[in-house]
Structure formats: C-alpha cells, structure tokens
TORKOL-4160 file (C-alpha; in steps of 0.2 Angstrom, whole numbers, padded with zeros to 4 digits, m for minus):
384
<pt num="1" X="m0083" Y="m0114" Z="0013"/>
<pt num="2" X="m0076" Y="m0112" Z="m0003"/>
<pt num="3" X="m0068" Y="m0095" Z="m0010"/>
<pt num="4" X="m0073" Y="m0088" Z="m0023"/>
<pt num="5" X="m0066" Y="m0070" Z="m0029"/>
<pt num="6" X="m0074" Y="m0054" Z="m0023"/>
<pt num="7" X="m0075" Y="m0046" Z="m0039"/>
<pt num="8" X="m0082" Y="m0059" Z="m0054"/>
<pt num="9" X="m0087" Y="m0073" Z="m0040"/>
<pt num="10" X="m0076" Y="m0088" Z="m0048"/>
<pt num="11" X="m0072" Y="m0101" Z="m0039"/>
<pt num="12" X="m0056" Y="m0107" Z="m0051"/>
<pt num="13" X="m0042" Y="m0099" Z="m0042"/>
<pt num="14" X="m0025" Y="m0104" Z="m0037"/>
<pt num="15" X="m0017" Y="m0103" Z="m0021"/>
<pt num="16" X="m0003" Y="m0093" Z="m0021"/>
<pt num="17" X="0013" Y="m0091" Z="m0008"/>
<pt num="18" X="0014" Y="m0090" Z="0008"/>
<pt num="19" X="m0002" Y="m0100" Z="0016"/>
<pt num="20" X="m0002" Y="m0096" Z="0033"/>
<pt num="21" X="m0013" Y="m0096" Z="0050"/>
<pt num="22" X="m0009" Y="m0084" Z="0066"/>
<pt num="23" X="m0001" Y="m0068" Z="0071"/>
<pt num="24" X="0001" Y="m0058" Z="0052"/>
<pt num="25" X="0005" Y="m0041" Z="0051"/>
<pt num="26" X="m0005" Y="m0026" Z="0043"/>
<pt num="27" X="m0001" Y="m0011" Z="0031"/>
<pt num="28" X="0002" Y="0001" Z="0047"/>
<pt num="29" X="0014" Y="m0010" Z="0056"/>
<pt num="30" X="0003" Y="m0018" Z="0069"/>
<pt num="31" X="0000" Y="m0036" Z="0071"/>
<pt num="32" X="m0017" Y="m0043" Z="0070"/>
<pt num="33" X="m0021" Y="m0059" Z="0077"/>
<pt num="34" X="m0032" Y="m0073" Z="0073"/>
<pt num="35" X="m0029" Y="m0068" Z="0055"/>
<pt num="36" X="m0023" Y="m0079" Z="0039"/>
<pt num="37" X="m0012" Y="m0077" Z="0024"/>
<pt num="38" X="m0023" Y="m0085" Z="0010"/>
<pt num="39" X="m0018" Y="m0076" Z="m0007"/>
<pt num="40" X="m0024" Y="m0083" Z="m0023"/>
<pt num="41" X="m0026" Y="m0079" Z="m0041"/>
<pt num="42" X="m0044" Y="m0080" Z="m0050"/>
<pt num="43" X="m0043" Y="m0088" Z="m0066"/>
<pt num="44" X="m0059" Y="m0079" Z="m0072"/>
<pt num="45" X="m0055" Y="m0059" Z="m0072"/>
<pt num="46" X="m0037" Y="m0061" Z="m0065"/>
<pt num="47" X="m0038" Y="m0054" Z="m0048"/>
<pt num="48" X="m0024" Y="m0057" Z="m0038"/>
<pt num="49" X="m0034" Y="m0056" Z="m0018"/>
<pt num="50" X="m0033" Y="m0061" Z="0000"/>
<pt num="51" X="m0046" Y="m0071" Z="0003"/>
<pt num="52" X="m0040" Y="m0071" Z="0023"/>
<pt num="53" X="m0035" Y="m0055" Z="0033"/>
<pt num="54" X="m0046" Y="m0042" Z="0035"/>
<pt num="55" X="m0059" Y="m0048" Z="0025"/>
<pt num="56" X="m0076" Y="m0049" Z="0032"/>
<pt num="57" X="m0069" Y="m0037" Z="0047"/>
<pt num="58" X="m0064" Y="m0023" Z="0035"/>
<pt num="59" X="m0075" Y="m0009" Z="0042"/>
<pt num="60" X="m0072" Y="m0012" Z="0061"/>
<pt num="61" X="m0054" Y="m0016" Z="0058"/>
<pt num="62" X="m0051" Y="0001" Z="0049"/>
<pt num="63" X="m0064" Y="0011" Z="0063"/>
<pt num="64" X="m0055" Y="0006" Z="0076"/>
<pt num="65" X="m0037" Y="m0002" Z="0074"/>
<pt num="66" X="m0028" Y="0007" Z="0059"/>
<pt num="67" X="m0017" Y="0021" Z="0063"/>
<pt num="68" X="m0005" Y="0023" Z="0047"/>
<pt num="69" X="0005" Y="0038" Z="0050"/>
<pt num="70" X="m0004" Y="0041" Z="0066"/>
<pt num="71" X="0011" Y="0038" Z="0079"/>
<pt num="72" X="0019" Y="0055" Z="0079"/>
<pt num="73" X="0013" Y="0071" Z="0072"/>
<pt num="74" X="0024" Y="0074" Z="0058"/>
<pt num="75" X="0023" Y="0054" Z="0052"/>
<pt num="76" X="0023" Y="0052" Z="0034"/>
<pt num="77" X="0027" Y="0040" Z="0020"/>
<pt num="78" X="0042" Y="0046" Z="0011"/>
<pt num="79" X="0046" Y="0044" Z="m0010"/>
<pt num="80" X="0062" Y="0039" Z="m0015"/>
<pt num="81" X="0058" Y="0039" Z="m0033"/>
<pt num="82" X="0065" Y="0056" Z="m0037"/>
<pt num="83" X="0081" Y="0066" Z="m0037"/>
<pt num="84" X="0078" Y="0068" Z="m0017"/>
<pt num="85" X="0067" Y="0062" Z="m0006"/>
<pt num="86" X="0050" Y="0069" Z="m0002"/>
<pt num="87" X="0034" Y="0066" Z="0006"/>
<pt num="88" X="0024" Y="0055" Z="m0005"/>
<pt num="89" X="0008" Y="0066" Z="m0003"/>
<pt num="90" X="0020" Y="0079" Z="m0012"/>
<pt num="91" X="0026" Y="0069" Z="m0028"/>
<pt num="92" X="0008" Y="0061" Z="m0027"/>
<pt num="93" X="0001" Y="0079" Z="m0033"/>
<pt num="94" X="0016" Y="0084" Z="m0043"/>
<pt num="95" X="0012" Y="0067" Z="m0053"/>
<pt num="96" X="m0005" Y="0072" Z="m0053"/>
<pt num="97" X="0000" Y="0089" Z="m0059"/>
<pt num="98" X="0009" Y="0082" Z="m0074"/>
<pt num="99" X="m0005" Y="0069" Z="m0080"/>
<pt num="100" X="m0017" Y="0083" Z="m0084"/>
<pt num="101" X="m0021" Y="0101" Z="m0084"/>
<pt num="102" X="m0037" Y="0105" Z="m0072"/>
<pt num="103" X="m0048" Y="0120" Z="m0072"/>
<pt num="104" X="m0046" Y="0134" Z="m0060"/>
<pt num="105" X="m0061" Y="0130" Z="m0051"/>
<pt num="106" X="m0071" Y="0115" Z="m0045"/>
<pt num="107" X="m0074" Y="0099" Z="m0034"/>
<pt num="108" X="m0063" Y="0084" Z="m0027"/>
<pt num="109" X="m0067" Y="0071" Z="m0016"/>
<pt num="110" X="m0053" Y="0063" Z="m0006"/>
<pt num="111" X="m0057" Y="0046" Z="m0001"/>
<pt num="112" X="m0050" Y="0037" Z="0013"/>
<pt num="113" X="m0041" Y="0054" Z="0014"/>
<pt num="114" X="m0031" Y="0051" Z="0032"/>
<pt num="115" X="m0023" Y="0066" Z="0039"/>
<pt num="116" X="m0025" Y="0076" Z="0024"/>
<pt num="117" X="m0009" Y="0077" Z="0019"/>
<pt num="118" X="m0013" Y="0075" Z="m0001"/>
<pt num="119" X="m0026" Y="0087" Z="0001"/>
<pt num="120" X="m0017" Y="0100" Z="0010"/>
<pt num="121" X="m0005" Y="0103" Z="m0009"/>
<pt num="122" X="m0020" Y="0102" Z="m0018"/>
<pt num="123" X="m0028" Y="0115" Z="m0011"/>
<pt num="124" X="m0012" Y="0125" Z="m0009"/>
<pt num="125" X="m0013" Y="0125" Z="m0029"/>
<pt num="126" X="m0033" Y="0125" Z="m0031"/>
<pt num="127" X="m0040" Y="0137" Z="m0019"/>
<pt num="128" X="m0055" Y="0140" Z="m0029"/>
<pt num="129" X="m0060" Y="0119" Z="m0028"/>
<pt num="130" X="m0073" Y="0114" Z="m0016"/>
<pt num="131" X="m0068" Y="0100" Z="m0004"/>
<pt num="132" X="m0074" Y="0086" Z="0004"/>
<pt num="133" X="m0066" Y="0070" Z="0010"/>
<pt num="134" X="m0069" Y="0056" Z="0021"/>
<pt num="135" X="m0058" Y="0042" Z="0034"/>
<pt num="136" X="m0064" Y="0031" Z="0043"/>
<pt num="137" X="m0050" Y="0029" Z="0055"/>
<pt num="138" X="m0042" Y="0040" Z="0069"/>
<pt num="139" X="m0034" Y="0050" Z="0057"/>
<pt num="140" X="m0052" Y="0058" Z="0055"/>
<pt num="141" X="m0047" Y="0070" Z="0070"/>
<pt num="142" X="m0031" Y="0076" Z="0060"/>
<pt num="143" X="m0040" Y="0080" Z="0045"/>
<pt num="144" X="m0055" Y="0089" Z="0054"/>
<pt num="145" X="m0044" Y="0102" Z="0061"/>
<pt num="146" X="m0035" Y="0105" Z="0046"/>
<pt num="147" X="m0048" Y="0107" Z="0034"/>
<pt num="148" X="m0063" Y="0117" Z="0045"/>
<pt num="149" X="m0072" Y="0123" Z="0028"/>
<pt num="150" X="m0072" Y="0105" Z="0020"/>
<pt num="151" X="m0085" Y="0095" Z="0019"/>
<pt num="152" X="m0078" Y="0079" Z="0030"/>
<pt num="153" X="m0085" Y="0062" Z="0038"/>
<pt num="154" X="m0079" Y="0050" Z="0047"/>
<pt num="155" X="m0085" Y="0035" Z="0038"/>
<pt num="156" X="m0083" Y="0023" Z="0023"/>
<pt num="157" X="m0088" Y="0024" Z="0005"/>
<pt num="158" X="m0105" Y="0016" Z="0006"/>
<pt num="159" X="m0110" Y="0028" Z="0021"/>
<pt num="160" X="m0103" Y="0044" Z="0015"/>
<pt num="161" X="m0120" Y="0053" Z="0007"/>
<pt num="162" X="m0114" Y="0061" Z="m0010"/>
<pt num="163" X="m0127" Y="0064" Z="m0024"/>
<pt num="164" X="m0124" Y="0056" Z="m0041"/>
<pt num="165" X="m0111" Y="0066" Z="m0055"/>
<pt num="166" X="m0106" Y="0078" Z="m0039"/>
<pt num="167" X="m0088" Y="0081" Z="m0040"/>
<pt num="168" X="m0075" Y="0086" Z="m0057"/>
<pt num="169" X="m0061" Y="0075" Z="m0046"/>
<pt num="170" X="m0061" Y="0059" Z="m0035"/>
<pt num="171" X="m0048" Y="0053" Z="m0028"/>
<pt num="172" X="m0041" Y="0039" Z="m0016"/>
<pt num="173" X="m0021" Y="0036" Z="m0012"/>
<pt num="174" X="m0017" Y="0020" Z="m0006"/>
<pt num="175" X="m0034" Y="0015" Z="m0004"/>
<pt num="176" X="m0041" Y="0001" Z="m0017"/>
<pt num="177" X="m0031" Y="m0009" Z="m0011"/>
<pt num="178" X="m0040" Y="m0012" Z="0006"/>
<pt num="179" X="m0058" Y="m0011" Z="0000"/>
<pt num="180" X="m0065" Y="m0031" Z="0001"/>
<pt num="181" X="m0070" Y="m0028" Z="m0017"/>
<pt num="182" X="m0061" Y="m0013" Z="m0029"/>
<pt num="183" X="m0073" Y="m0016" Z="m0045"/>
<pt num="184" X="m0087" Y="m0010" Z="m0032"/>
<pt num="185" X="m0079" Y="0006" Z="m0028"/>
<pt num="186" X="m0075" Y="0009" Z="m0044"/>
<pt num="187" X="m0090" Y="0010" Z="m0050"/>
<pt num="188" X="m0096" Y="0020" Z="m0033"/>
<pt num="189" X="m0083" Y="0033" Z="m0040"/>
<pt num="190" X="m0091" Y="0034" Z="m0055"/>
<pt num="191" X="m0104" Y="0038" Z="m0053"/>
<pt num="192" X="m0101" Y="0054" Z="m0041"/>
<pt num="193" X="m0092" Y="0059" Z="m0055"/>
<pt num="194" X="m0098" Y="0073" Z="m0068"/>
<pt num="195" X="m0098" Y="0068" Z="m0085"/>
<pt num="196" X="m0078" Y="0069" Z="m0091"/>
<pt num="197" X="m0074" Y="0069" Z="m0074"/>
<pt num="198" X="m0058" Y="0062" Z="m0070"/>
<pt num="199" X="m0054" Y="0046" Z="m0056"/>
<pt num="200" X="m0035" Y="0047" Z="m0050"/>
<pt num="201" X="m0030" Y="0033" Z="m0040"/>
<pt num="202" X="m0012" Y="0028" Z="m0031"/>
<pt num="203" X="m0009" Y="0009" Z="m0026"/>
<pt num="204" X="0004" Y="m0001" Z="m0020"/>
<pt num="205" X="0010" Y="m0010" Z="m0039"/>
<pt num="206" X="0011" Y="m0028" Z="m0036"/>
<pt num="207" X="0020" Y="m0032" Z="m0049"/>
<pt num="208" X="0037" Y="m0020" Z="m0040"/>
<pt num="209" X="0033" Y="m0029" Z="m0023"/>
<pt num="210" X="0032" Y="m0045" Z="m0019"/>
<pt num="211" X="0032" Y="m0039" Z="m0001"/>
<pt num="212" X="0013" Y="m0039" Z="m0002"/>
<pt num="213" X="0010" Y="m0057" Z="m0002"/>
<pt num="214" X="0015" Y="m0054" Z="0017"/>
<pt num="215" X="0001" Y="m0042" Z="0021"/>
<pt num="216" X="m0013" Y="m0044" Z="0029"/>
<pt num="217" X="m0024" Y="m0030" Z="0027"/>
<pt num="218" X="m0020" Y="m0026" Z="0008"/>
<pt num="219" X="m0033" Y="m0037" Z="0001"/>
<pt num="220" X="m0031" Y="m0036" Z="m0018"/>
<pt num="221" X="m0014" Y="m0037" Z="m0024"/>
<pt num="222" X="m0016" Y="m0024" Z="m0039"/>
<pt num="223" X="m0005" Y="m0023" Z="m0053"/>
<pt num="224" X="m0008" Y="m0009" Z="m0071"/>
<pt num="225" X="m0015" Y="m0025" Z="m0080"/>
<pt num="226" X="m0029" Y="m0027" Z="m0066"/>
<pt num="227" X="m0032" Y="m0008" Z="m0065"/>
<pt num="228" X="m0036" Y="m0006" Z="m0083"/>
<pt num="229" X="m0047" Y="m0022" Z="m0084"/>
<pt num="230" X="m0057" Y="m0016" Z="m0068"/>
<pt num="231" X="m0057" Y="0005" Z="m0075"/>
<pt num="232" X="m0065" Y="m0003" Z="m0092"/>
<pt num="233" X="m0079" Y="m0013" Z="m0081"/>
<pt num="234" X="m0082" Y="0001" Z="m0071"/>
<pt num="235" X="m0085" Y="0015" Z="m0086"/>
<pt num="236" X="m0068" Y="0023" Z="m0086"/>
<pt num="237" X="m0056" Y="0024" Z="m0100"/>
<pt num="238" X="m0036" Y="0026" Z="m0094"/>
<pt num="239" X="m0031" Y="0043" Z="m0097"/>
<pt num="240" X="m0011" Y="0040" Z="m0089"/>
<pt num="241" X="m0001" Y="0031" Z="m0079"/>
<pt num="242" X="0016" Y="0031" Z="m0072"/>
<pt num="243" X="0025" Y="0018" Z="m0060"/>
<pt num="244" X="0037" Y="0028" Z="m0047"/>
<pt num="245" X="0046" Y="0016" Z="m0037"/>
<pt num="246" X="0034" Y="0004" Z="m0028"/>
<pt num="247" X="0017" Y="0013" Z="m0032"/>
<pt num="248" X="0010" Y="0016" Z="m0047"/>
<pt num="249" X="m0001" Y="0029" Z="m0052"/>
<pt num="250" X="m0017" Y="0032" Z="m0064"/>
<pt num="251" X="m0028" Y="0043" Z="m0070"/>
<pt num="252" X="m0045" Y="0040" Z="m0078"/>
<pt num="253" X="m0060" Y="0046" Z="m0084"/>
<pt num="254" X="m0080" Y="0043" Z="m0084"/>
<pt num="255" X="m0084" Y="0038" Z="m0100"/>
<pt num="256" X="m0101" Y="0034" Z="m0094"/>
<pt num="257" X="m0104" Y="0014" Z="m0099"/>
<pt num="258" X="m0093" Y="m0002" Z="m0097"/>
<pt num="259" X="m0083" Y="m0008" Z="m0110"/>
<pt num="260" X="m0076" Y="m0025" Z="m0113"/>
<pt num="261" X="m0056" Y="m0028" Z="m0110"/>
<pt num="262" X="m0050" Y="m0040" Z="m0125"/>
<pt num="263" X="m0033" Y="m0045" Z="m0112"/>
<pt num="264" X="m0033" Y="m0059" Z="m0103"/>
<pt num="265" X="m0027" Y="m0053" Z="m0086"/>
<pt num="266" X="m0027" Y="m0068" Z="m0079"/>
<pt num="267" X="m0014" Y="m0074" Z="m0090"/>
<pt num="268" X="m0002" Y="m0058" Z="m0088"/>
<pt num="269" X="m0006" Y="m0056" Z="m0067"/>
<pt num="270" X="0001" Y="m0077" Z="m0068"/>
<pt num="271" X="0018" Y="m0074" Z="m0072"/>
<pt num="272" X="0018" Y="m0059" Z="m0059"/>
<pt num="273" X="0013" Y="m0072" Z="m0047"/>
<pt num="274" X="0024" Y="m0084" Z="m0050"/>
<pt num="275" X="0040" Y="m0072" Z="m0050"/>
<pt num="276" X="0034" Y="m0063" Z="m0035"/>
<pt num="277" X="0030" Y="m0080" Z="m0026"/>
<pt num="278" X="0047" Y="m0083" Z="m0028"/>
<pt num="279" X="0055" Y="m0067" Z="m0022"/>
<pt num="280" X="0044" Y="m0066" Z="m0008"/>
<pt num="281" X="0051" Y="m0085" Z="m0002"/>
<pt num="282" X="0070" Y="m0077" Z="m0006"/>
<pt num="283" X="0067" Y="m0063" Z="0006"/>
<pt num="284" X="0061" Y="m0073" Z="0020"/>
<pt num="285" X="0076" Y="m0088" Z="0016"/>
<pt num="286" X="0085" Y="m0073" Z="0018"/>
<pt num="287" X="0079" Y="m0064" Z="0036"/>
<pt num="288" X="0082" Y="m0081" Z="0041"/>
<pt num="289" X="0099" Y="m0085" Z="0036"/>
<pt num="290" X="0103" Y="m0067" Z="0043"/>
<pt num="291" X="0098" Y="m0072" Z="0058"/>
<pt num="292" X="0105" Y="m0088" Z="0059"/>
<pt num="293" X="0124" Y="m0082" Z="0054"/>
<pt num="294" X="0120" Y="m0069" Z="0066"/>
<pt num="295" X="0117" Y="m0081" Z="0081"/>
<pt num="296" X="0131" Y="m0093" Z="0077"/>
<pt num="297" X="0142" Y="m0079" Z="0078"/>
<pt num="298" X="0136" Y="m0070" Z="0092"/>
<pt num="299" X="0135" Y="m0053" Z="0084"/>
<pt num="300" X="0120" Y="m0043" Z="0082"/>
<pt num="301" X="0108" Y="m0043" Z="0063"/>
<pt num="302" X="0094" Y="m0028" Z="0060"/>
<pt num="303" X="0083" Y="m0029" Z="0046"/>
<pt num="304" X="0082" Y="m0014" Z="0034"/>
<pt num="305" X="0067" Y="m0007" Z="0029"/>
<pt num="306" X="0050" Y="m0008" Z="0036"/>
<pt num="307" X="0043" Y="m0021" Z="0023"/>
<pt num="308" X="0030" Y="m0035" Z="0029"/>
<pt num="309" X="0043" Y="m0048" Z="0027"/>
<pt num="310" X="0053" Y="m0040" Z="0040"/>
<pt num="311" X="0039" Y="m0037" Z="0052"/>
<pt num="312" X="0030" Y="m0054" Z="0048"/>
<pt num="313" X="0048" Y="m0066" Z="0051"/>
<pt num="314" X="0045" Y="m0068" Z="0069"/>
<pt num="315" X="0030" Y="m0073" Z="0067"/>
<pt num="316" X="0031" Y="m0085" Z="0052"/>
<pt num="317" X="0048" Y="m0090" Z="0056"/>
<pt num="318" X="0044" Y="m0094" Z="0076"/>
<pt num="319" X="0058" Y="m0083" Z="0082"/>
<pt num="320" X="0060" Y="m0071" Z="0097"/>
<pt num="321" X="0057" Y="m0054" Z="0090"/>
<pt num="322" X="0069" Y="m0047" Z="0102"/>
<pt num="323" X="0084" Y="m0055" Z="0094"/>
<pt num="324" X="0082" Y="m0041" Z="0082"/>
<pt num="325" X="0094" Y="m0026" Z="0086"/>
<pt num="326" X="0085" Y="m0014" Z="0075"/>
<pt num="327" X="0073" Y="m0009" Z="0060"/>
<pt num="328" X="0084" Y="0003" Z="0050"/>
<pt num="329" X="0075" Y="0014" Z="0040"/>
<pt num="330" X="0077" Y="0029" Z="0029"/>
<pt num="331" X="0060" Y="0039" Z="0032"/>
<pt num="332" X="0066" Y="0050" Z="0046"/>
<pt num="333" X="0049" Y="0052" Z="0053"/>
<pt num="334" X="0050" Y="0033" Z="0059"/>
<pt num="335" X="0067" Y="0036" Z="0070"/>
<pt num="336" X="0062" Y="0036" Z="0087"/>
<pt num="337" X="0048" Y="0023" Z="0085"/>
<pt num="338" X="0047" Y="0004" Z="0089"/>
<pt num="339" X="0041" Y="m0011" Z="0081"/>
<pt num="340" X="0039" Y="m0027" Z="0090"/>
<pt num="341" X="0050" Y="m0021" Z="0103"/>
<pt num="342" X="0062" Y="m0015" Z="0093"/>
<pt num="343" X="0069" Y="0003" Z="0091"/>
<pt num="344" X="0068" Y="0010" Z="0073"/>
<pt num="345" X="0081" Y="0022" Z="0066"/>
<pt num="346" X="0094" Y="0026" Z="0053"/>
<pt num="347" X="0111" Y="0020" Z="0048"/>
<pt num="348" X="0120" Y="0026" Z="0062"/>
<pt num="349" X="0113" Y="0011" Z="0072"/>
<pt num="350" X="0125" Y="0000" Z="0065"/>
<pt num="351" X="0137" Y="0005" Z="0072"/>
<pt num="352" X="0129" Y="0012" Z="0089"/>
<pt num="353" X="0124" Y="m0006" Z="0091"/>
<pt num="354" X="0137" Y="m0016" Z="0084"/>
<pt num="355" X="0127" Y="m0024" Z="0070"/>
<pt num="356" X="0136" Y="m0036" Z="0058"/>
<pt num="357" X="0122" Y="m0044" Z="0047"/>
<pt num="358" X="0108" Y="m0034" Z="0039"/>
<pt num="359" X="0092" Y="m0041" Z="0031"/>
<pt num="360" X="0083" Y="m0033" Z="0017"/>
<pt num="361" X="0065" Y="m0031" Z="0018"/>
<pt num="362" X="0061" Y="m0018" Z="0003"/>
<pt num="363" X="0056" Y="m0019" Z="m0013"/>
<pt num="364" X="0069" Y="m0027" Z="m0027"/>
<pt num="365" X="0067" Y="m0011" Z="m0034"/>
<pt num="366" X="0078" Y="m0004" Z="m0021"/>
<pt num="367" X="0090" Y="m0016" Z="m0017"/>
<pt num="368" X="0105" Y="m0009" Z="m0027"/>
<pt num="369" X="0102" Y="0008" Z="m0021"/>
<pt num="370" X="0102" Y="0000" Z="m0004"/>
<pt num="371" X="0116" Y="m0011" Z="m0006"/>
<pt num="372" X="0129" Y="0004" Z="m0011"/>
<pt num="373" X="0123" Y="0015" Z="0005"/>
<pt num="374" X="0128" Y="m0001" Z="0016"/>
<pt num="375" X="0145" Y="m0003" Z="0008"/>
<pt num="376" X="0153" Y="0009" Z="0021"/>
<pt num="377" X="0149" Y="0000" Z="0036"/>
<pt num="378" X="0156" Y="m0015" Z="0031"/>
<pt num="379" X="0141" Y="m0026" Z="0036"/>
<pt num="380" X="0135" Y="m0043" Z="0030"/>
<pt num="381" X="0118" Y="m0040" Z="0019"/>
<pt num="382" X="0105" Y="m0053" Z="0014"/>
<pt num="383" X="0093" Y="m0051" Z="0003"/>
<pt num="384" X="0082" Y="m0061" Z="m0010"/>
C-alpha cells in the first residue's frame, strides 16, 4: 500500500534516514516489536512523519503499553536549559508564565496530562481555574489521586466529551507529537476553546534532535515551521514561541477560521532533514565505533544519555545489549533503573565500573556541555 501523509493525504514524499524493520524503541524506553522505522517528508504541506511505528496501533499501544515516568514514583523528565536543572513540568509553566499574563480565574484542559505534574504548578499559581484533564495510559491512576476535584478520564481526545468553546486554556506537553495525525487535534482544540482562547503546546523540536528519527512512537517529527503552518490551518494565530534546549515551546490563539500560510514548509523542513539525516547516521557510526574500540581493547564503553540512538544500537547494530556497562545519565530520577539489562546511573559509574569509552546519545545541543563534564574521568568520548 502506498503512504501517503496523514495530514494533507499526498503521496510525494521522500524517505528519509534510517529505514528499518524489527525490534525499534519508543518514547518511554521500552522496545516494541514487529514495528518499523519509515520516516519520510511530504512534499505537499511539509510534514516530516513516521509512516511505521505505532501507527494504526496508536490507542491500544498508549492504553496498555506506555509508562513514561511511570517506573518509580518520583520519575520525572528534567530541563537542563536554565541556570540549574529542574523538572521540565516546572520551566514548562514558568515558560508559560512568561508568554502571557492570564486572568485570575477560569478553565484549562490538560491533554494527555500523565501524572499531573504540569498541572500540579498551574494550580498551585491558579487556584481559582476549573480543571479537567485526561491520559489514556496507567498514569491515569497517579493523576486521579492527586487531582480528586478535577474533572478527569482515562481516555483519548476523540472520547473525552467536552462541549464546543468550553475552556480559556488548553494544553498538551509532549503530546502532538504521538497523535497519527496533529492537524486533527488542532483543530479538536480549537474548538473547545472560547473565543481568544489560548492553545499552549510543548514538543520535541526536530530541528535540535535528530535523535527522533530513531523513535518509534513519535510519529510526526515536528519542527516551528510545521507548528505555524498546521496552527494557521487549524484557526490559530501564533502568539510566542521559545526553543529551551531540545523542546520548543508555543503559544496560540483561536482566531476562529483558517488561514492560508504563504511559506513553503516543505522546502525549510528539507534542509532539516537532510542535516538531521546526517547527524543521526554520525551518532550511530559513532556508538559503533565505541563499541568496537571498546571490544579490541577489552575495556568496558557506556553510552551517555538516554536518547533513541543509544537504546536502539543493539538492535540496529545486531549486538549483544549486555556488552554495554551502563547508560549514564544526568536526570537523578533514572539512577537505580535498567534498560536493556543494563544499569542506569550517574558519572560515578565510570569509575565504579572501569569504563574507558563513552558514547553520546543526546542532542547536539548538548554535546559541549557534556563533553567538559567528561574531561575529568579521562574517558574516550564518541559522538556524531
């Protein structure tokens, strides 16, 4: 069957790096079998998609599978964009905090809202705004106990039952992303919203990691020139937007009707594409070369960071997971885990375990930052 893009239905795409049948890896770390890698870029609106992973299995895979954040209580995705680090929920609201002023009172719908963290500053601020939120995954326990007076379901966007231009403030945090089609909830958003009423979104920003391409359950790899071009279709104008590190943040508003977007996004999203392409190739040459200088010299390698690259190499590389001695990380609510086997946990495993060669799979954003912190333990590093 030929693919044609979930959001204008073209069927002029190009394929775009890696291609790839098997074992791939998802968003919250887990593998997921039978799956594919088939990324391409439509040449009609400029969508850069998935046309593999979870599509077609979205709901089911999200109902009964994903568990981002869910393997210890105090599991959270951290921001290092600041001064310090702090829990992305937190600079999620102080950016949202600083793109507008909003009223003392009134509603907000969290969609996709997982254990609530988001909502739990938001209301801390906002006491007076009515709540609801809905998750369709386990999470949905967490955020039922913590949020008693909200207005909750366990569900997706096309079964939760809200009336039309209900809320002052939608949002959804790492969420468009996932959806088989973001130019559909888009325009589900807006209209739930009341007139002026504002849309604030938080995605991964292609365009700052290449990383993506590797996964699975991410199935539009979005990037600000997509974002606008899919707000104006939807009947939204751009009101801000700020890139922190790897996500990238934007705020819009119901303007009531779509609009036409005179920038040829296909065109911008190409040399994303073809740059990210080629990082993302880098950062696999490069697990592999740890590894092998690794095994020639009988010393142990870890890989640093928690990107797809590093939990998909096994798998696309055809090598023993267990060779790895570690996943290092800097997000202290990791330590203590395991992926594939493998224990996940600061710096101080390098030298607990007598690692010599370290991988990179982050963001290129990161590297140099990274890079400096690794100086002291006198390790090999390879990155893209």
């Amino acid at each position: 069957m030929t693919a044609q893009c979930p959001v204008c239905t073209s069927t002029q795409l190009d394929d775009i790096y890696p291609s790839f049948s098997g074992t791939c890896i998802t968003s919250d770390m887990m593998v997921l079998r039978d799956a594919s890698l088939d990324n391409r870029l439509c040449n009609g609106c400029g969508l850069i998609f998935n046309a593999g992973g979870t599509r077609g299995r979205a709901e089911a895979f999200y109902k009964d599978s994903y568990n981002l954040m869910m393997k210890s209580p105090d599991a959270a995705i951290q921001s290092f964009s600041g001064p310090a680090p702090i829990s992305q929920a937190e600079r999620t609201h102080q950016i949202l905090r600083e793109m507008t002023n909003l009223p003392a009172d009134g509603s907000v719908l969290e969609i996709g809202a997982g254990k609530g963290d988001f909502l739990g500053h938001f209301l801390d601020e906002s006491r007076d705004w009515r709540a609801a939120a809905f998750e369709p995954s386990s999470a949905f326990d967490v955020l039922q106990k913590r949020f008693p007076a909200a207005r909750l379901k366990r569900c997706d966007y096309k079964d939760f039952d809200a009336e039309a231009r209900s809320f002052d403030l939608i949002v959804a945090l790492g969420v468009l992303e996932h959806v088989e089609n973001p130019l559909d909830m888009l325009q589900w958003a807006q209209q739930r919203l009341k007139e002026d009423g504002h849309f604030y979104i938080r995605v991964p920003n292609f365009a700052k990691n290449p990383n993506d391409l590797f996964c699975a359950d991410h199935l539009s790899k979005l990037t600000l020139h997509t974002l606008e071009a899919l707000a104006h279709a939807a009947g939204f104008d751009v009101v801000s937007s700020k890139e922190a590190g790897v996500p990238i943040f934007v705020l819009l508003r119901k303007v009531g009707s779509a609009k036409p977007h005179m920038v040829d996004v296909a065109e911008l999203n190409r040399s994303i594409v073809d740059q990210n392409g080629l990082v993302a190739k880098s950062a696999m040459d490069a697990i592999d070369k740890c590894r092998k200088a690794a095994d020639a010299s009988g010393e142990p390698f870890a890989i640093f960071g928690l990107g797809s690259s590093g939990l998909f190499a096994p798998f696309y590389l055809g090598f023993d997971g267990a060779k790895i001695a570690a996943y290092l990380d800097e997000n202290r609510s990791t330590w203590g885990s395991g992926l594939h086997g493998r224990p996940v946990g600061g710096l101080d495993k390098i030298k607990e375990l007598g690692i010599r060669h370290v991988a990179l799979a982050i963001s290129p954003v990161y590297f140099d930052q990274v890079k400096a912190k690794l100086v002291p333990y006198g390790v090999e590093v390879y990155s893209a």
